[in-house]
Short mmCIF file of the C-alpha atoms (twelve columns), coordinates in Angstrom:
data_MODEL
# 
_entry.id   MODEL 
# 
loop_
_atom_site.group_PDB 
_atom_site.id 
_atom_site.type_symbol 
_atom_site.label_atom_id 
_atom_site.label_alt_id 
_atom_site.label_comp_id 
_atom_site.label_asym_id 
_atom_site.label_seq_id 
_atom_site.Cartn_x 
_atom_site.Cartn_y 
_atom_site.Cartn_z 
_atom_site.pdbx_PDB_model_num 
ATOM 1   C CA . UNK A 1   67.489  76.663  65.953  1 
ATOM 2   C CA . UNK A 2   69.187  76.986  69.341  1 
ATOM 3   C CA . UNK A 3   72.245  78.431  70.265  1 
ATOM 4   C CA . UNK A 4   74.928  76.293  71.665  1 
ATOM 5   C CA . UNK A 5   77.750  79.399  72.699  1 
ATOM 6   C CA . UNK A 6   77.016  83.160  72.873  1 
ATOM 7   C CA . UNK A 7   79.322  85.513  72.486  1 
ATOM 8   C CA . UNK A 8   80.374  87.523  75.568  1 
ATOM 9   C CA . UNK A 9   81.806  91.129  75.011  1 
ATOM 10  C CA . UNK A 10  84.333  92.189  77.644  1 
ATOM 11  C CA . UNK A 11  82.764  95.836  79.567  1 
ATOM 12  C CA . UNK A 12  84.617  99.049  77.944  1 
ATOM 13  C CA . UNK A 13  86.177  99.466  81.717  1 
ATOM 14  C CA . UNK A 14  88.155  96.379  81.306  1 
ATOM 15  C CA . UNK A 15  89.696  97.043  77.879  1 
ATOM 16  C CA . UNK A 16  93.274  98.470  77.781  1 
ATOM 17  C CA . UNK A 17  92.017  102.053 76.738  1 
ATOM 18  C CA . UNK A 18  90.069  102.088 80.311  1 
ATOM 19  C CA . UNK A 19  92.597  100.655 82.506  1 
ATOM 20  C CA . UNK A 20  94.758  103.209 83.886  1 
ATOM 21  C CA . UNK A 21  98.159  103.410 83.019  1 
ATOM 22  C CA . UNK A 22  100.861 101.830 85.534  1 
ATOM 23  C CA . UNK A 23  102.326 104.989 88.353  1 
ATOM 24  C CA . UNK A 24  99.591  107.318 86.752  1 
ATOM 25  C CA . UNK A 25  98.166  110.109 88.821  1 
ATOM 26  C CA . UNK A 26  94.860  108.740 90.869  1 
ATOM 27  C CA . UNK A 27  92.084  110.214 88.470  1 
ATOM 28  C CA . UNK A 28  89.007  112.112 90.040  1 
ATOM 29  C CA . UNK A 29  87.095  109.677 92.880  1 
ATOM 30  C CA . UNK A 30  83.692  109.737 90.596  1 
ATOM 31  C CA . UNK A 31  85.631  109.182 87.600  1 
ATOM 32  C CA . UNK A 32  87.001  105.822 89.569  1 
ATOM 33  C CA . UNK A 33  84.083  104.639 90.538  1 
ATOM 34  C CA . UNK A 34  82.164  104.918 87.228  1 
ATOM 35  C CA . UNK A 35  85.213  102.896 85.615  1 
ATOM 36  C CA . UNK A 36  84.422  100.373 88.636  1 
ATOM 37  C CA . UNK A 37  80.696  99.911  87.810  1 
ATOM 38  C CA . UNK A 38  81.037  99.874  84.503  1 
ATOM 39  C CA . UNK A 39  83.361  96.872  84.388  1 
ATOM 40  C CA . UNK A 40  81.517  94.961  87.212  1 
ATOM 41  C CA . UNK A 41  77.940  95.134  87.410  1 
ATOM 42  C CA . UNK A 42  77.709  93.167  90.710  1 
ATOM 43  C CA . UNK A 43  79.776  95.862  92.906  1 
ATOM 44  C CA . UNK A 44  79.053  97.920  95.370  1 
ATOM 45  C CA . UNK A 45  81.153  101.388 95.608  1 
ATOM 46  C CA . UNK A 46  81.694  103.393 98.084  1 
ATOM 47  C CA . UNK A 47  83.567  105.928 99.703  1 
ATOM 48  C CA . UNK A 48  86.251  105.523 102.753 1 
ATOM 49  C CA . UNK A 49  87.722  109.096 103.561 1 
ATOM 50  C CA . UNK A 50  90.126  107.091 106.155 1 
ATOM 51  C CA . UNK A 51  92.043  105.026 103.393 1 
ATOM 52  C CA . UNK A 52  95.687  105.700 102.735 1 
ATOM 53  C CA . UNK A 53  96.806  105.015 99.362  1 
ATOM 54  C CA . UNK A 54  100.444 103.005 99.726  1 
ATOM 55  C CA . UNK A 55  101.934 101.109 97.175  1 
ATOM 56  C CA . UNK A 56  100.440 98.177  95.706  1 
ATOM 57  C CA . UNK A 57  102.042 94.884  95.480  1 
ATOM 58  C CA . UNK A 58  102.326 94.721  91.644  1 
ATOM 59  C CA . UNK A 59  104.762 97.582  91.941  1 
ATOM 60  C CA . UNK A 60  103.096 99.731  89.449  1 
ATOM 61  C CA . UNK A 61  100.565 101.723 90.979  1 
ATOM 62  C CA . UNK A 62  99.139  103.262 94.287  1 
ATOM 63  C CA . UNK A 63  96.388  101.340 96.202  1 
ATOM 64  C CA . UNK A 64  93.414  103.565 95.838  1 
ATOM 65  C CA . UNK A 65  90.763  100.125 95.773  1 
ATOM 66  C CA . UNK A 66  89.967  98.088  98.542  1 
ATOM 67  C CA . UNK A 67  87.815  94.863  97.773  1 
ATOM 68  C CA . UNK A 68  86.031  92.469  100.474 1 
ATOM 69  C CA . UNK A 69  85.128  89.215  100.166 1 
ATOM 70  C CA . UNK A 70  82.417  87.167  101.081 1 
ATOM 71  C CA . UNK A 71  82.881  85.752  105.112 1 
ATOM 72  C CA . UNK A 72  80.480  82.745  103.920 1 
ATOM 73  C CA . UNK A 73  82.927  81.504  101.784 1 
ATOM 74  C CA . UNK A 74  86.161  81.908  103.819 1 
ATOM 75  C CA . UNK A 75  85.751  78.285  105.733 1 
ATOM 76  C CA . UNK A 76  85.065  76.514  102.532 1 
ATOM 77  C CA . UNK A 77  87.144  77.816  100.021 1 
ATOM 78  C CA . UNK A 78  91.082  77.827  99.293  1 
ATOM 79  C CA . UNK A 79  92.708  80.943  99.569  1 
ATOM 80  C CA . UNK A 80  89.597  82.898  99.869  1 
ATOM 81  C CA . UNK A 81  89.692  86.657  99.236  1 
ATOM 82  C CA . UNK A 82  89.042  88.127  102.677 1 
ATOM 83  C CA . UNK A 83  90.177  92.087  102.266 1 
ATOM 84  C CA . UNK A 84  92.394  93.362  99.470  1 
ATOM 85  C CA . UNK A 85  93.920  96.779  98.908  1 
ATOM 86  C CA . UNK A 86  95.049  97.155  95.338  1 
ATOM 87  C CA . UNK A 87  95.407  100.132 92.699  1 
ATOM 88  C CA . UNK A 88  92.886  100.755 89.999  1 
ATOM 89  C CA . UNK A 89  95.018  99.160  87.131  1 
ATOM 90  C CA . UNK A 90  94.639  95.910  89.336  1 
ATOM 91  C CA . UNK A 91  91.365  96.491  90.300  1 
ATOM 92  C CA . UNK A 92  89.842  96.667  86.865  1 
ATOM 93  C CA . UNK A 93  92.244  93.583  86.009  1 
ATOM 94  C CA . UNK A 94  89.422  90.820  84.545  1 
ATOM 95  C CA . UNK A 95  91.278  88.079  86.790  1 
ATOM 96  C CA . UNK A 96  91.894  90.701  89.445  1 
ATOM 97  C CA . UNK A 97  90.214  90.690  93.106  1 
ATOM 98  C CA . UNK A 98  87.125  91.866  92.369  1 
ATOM 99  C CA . UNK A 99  86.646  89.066  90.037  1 
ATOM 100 C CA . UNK A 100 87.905  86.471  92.666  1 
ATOM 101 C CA . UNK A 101 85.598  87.690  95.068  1 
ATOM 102 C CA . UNK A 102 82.435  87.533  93.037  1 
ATOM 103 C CA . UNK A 103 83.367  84.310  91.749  1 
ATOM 104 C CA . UNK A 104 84.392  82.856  95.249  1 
ATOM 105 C CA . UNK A 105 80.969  84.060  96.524  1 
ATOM 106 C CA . UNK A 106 78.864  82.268  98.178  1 
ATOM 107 C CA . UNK A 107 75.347  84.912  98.168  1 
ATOM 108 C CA . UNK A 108 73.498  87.311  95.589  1 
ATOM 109 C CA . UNK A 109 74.968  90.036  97.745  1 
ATOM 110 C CA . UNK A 110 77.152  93.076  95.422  1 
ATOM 111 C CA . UNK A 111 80.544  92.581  96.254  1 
ATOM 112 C CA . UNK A 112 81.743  95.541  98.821  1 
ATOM 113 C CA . UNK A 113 84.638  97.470  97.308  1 
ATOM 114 C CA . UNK A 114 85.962  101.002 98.562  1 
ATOM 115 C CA . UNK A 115 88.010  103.750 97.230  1 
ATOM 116 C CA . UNK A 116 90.150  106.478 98.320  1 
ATOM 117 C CA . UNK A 117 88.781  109.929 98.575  1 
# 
């Protein structure tokens, strides 16, 4: 017997008990970037000791994530995701940047996101 649909379960990171709540405190930098792995598995997290947390456009939180998209794609695709600075609410959104830049990818490559120290 084959199986014509599979059930996909949604990461614990992306469910409303993970997501941070909108103009909350920034929450330790490891603590951030374990909620960022654990809801995308292709990312790649790092550090950026330079980046200056301002308000993000949704109006509800402090950027503290920066996502980068792929350059391959930016010539073929529509609106392409180049560089985004967002909060973590955002961030961990499942139709949020990170998302759009994995899915606008055009290589097996992690995407490249940073946060705030």
């Amino acid at each position: 017997m084959s199986v014509l649909f599979r059930r996909i379960t949604r990461p614990l990171a992306s469910t409303l008990a993970g997501i941070p709540e909108p103009r909350a405190l920034l929450a330790p930098v490891d603590e951030r970037i374990a909620q960022l792995e654990l809801a995308f598995r292709f990312v790649h997290v790092s550090i950026d000791t330079h980046f200056v947390p301002e308000d993000c456009d949704c109006g509800q939180g402090t950027t503290s994530v920066r996502v980068y998209g792929d350059e391959t794609a930016v010539p073929d695709v529509d609106d392409a995701l180049v560089e985004k600075e967002v909060c973590q609410r955002c961030a961990l959104h499942p139709y949020g940047p990170i998302w759009k830049a994995g899915h606008q990818s055009r290589s097996d490559r992690d995407i490249r996101v940073e946060v705030c120290a």
